[in-house]
C-alpha positions in Angstrom: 114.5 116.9 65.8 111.1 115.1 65.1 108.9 115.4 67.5 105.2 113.7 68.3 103.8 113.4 71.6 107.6 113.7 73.5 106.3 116.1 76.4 107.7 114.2 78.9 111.6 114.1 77.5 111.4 116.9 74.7 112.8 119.4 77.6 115.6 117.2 78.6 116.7 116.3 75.1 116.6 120.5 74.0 118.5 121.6 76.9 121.1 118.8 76.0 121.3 119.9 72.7 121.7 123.6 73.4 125.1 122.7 74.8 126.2 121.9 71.2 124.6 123.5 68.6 123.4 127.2 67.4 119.5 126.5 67.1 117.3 123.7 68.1 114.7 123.1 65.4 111.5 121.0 66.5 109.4 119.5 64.1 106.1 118.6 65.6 104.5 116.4 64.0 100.5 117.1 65.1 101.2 116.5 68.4 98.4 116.2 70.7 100.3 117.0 74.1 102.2 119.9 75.1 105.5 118.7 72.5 105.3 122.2 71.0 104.4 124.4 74.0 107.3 122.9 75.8 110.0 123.3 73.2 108.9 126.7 72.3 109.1 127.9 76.3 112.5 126.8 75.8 113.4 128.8 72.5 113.5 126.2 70.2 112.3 127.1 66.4 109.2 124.9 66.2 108.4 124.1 62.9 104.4 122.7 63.5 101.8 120.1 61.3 98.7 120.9 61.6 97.7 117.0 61.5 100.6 113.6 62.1 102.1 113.4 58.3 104.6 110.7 59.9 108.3 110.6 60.3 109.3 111.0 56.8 107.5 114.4 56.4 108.9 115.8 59.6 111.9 114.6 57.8 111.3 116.9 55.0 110.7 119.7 57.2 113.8 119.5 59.2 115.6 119.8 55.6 113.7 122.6 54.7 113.9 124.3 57.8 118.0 124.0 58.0 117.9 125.7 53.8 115.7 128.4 55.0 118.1 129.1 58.2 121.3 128.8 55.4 122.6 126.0 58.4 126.2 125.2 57.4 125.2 121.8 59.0 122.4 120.0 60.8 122.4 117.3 63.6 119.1 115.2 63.2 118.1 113.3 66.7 115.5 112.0 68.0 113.3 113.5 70.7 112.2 110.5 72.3 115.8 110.2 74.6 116.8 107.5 73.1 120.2 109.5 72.3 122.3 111.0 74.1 122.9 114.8 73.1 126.5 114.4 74.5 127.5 112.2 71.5 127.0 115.6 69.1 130.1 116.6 68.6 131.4 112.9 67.8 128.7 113.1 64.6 130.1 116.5 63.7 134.0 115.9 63.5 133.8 113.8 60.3 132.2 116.7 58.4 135.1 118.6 59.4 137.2 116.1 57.8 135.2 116.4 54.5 132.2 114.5 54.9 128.7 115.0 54.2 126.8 112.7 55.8 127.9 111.0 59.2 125.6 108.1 60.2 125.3 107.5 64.4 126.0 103.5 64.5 124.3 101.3 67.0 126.8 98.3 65.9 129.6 99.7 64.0 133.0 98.6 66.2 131.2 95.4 67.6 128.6 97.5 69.2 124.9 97.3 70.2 125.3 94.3 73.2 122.0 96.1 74.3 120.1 96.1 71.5 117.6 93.5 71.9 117.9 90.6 69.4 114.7 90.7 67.7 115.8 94.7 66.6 119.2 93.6 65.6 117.8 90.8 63.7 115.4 93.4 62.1 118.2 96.3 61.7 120.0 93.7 59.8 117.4 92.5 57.2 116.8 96.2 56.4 120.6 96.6 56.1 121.0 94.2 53.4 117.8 95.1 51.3 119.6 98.9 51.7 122.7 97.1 49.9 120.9 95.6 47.4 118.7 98.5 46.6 121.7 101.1 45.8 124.8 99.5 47.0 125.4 101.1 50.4 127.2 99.6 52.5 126.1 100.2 56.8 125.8 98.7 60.0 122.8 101.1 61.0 120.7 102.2 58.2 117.7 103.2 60.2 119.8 105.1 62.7 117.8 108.7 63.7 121.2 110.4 64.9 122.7 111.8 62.0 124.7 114.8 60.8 124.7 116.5 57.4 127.2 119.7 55.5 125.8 122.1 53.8 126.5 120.2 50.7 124.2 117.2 51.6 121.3 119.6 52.9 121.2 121.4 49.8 121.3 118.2 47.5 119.3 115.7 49.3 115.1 115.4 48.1 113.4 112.2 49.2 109.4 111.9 48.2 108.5 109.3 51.2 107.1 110.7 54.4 107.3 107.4 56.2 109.8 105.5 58.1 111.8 104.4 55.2 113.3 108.2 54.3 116.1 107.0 56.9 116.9 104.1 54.0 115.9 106.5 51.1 117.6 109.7 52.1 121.1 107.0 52.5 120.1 106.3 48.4 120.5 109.8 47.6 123.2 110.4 49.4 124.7 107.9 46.9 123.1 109.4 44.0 124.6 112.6 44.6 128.1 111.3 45.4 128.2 112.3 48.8 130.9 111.0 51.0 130.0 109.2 54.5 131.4 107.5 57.2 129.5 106.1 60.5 130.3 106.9 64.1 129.8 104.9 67.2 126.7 105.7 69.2 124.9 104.5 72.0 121.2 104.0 72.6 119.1 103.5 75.2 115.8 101.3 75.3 114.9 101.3 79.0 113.1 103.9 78.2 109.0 104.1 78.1 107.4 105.2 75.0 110.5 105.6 73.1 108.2 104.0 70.3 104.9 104.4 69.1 105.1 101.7 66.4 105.1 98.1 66.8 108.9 97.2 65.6 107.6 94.0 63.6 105.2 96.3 61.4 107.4 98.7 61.1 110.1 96.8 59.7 108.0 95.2 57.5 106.6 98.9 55.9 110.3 99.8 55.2 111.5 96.9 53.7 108.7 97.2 51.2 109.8 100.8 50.4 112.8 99.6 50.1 112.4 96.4 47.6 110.1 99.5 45.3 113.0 101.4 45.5 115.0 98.2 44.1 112.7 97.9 41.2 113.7 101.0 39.9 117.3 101.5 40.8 118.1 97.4 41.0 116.2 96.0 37.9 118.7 93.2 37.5 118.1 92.0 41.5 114.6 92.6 41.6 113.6 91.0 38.8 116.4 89.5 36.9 118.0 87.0 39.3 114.6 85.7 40.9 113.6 85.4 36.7 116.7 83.3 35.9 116.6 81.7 39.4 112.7 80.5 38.6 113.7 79.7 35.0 116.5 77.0 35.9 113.6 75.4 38.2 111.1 75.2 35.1 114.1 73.7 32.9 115.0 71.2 35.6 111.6 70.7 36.4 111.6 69.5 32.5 114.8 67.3 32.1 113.6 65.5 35.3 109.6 64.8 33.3 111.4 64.3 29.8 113.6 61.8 31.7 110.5 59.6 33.5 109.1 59.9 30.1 111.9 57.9 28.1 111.9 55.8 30.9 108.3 54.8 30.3 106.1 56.9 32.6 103.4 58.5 31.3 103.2 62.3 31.6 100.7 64.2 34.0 99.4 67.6 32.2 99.4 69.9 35.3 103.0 69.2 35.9 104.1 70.2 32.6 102.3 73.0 32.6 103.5 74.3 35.3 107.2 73.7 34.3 106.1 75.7 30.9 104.8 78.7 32.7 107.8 78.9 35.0 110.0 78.8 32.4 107.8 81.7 30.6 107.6 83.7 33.4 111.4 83.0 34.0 112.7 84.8 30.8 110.0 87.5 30.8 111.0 88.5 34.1 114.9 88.2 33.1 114.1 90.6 29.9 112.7 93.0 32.3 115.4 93.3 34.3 118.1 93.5 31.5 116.1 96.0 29.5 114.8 98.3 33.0 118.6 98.3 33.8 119.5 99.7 30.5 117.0 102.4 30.7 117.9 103.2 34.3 121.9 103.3 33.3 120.8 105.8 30.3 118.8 107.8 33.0 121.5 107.9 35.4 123.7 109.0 32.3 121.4 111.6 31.3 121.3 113.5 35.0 125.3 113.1 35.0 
């Protein structure tokens, strides 16, 4: 689990986990309070940053820390109670079934009444720019609660070390032709200082990852369809001048070059897509 600055739930979210699983690994994250001391009375490997490197790096070390240990699976949860260690053993049936990555769902099965709106509304924007950017399909993308086989442990690498791994670890996943499913979960947000960010930057520093990410893996959405999209403006843009022209109005300059540029900019920003999404097929080719 992840830990920063959790002293006053880390010990009830450990205990709760004991009851399920072989080892306990904390990564904390350059905490400043007792995080560490606390999980470590309580025999939990602690895996320590000397300095905050945020979520995504703490990430990294859980991954590392379950390949060391040769885990034949791993649980990821967070540490700030928002989850409920008894749901464990819901995340860890599907790998049983064949699975490598089961997702813990805050909406799947018409779930997530207590969610507040302006996080659904949030979860859902970053759900679709998830789709976009490598065609996966959730209700929860950003979920914390997670369980991975062996197989997905070994063969997932992400680079970022921010919130958006949860997004970018899913888009390996898919590279690597993993198979997952998602599980219904429950959350709780009565709690206090279940979050240290505010929700409206942080959504707004993962959908950014994630529409870079599109670039390279999405040419054709990210700049194809908004380049033919800003094209057929420029050309309508011209029938509709051309038209007042043979009618007898006179034509204003700025207009029509505006309508020239946007046509411009249209077709070089088509041509990039088309050609980026032929060298990404032949790079995708390449690491098959």
């Amino acid at each position: 689990m992840p830990a920063y600055n959790e002293e006053h739930v880390i010990a009830e979210v450990i205990l709760g986990c004991k009851k399920y699983v072989d080892k306990v690994i904390v990564v904390d994250d350059g905490s400043s309070d007792n995080t560490a001391e606390i999980a470590e009375s309580l025999k939990a490997h602690v895996v320590r940053h000397i300095k905050n490197l945020g979520y995504g790096a703490a990430l990294k070390s859980c991954f590392n820390t379950a390949r060391e240990l040769g885990a034949d699976a791993m649980i990821l949860i967070d540490s700030d109670g928002q989850h409920s260690p008894e749901e464990i053993p819901k995340l860890l049936a599907p790998l049983e079934c064949g699975y490598d990555l089961v997702i813990g769902s805050r909406f799947v099965n018409g779930n997530g009444k207590n969610v507040p709106l302006y996080r659904q509304a949030g979860m859902k924007v970053l759900d679709v720019a998830t789709y976009f950017a490598g065609g996966i399909k959730v209700t929860d993308s950003q979920s914390g609660f997670r369980a991975y086989s062996r197989q997905a442990i070994e063969k997932i690498q992400f680079n970022g070390n921010d919130m958006s791994a949860s997004s970018e670890i899913l888009l390996h996943a898919k590279d690597n032709n993993l198979k997952f499913t998602e599980v219904e979960i429950h959350c709780r947000y009565d709690l206090e200082k279940c979050s240290s960010q505010n929700p409206f930057i942080h959504g707004t520093k993962v959908l950014l990852q994630i529409l870079k990410d599109m670039e390279f893996r999405r040419p054709l959405y990210y700049f194809a369809v908004p380049g033919i999209f800003i094209g057929i403006i420029g050309v309508f843009a011209g029938v509709y001048f051309l038209q007042n022209f043979y009618s007898g109005e006179s034509l204003s300059f700025v207009p029509v070059i505006l309508m020239f540029i946007m046509v411009l900019i249209g077709m070089f920003m088509a041509f990039t897509g088309i050609i980026l999404n032929v060298i990404s097929r032949l790079i995708q080719g390449l690491k098959v």
